[in-house]
C-alpha positions in Angstrom: 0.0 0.0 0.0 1.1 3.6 -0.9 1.2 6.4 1.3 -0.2 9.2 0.1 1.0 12.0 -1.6 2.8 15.0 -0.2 0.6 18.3 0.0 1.9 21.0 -3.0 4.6 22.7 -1.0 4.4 25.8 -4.1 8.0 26.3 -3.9 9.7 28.1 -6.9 11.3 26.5 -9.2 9.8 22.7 -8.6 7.2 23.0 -11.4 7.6 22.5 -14.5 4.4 23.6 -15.8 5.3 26.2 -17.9 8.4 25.0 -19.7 6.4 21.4 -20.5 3.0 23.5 -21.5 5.4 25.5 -24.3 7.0 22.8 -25.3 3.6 20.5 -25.7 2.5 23.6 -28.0 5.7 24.2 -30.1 7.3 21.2 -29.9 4.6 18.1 -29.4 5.1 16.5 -32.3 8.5 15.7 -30.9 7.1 14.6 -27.2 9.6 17.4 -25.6 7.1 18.5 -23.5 7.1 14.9 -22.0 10.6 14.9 -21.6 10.5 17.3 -19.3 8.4 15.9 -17.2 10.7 13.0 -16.8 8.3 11.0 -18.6 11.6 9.3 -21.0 9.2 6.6 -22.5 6.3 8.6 -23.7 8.5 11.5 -25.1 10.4 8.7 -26.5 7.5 6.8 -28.1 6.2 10.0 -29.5 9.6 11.0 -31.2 9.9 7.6 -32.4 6.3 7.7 -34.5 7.1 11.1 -35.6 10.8 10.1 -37.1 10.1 7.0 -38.2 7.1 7.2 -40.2 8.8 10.5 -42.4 7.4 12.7 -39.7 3.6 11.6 -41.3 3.2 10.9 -37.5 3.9 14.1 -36.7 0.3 15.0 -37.9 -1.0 12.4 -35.2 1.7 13.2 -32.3 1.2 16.9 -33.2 -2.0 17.8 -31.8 -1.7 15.2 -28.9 1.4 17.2 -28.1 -0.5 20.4 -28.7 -3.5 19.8 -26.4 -1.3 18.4 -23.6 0.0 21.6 -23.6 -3.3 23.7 -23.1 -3.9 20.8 -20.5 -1.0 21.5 -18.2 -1.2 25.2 -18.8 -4.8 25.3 -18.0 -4.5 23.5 -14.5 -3.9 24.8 -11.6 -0.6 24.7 -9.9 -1.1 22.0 -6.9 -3.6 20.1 -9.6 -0.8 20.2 -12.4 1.8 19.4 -9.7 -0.2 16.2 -8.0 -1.1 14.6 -11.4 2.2 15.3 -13.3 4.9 15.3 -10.6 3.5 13.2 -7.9 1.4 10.5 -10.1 4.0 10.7 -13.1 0.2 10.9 -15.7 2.0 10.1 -18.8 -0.9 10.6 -21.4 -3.6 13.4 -20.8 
């Protein structure tokens, strides 16, 4: 049984919201934005579908990318940090 999460402490510099939202929006096709959540094998499953299909992919992994972004911009701070940094939420 797991204990239960640690309550938001808000302190600067732990969140990563920002950085991961831009990168979902500029760079999603690419799965940056998952990268920087420390989430290696979804950033790296989405590269991989973008490179290897000729970046055809890209027209899938680029809007997922995309509205991740909005997602994690859109949430709150303690919401964003108890689902992305706490839980590790890979996909939306």
């Amino acid at each position: 049984m797991q204990a239960p999460p640690a309550p938001y402490q808000g302190s600067v510099g732990s969140s990563n919201k920002v950085p991961a939202g831009l990168c979902g929006i500029f760079l999603g096709a690419f799965g940056v934005h998952k990268f920087v959540l420390g989430n290696n094998k979804a950033g790296a499953i989405m590269l991989c579908i973008t490179v290897f299909t000729c970046f055809y992919g890209g027209l899938i992994m680029g809007p997922i990318g995309f509205i991740e972004g909005i997602i994690y911009l859109t949430k709150s701070d303690e919401e964003f940090h108890r689902l992305y940094v706490q839980c590790k939420k890979e996909w939306f």
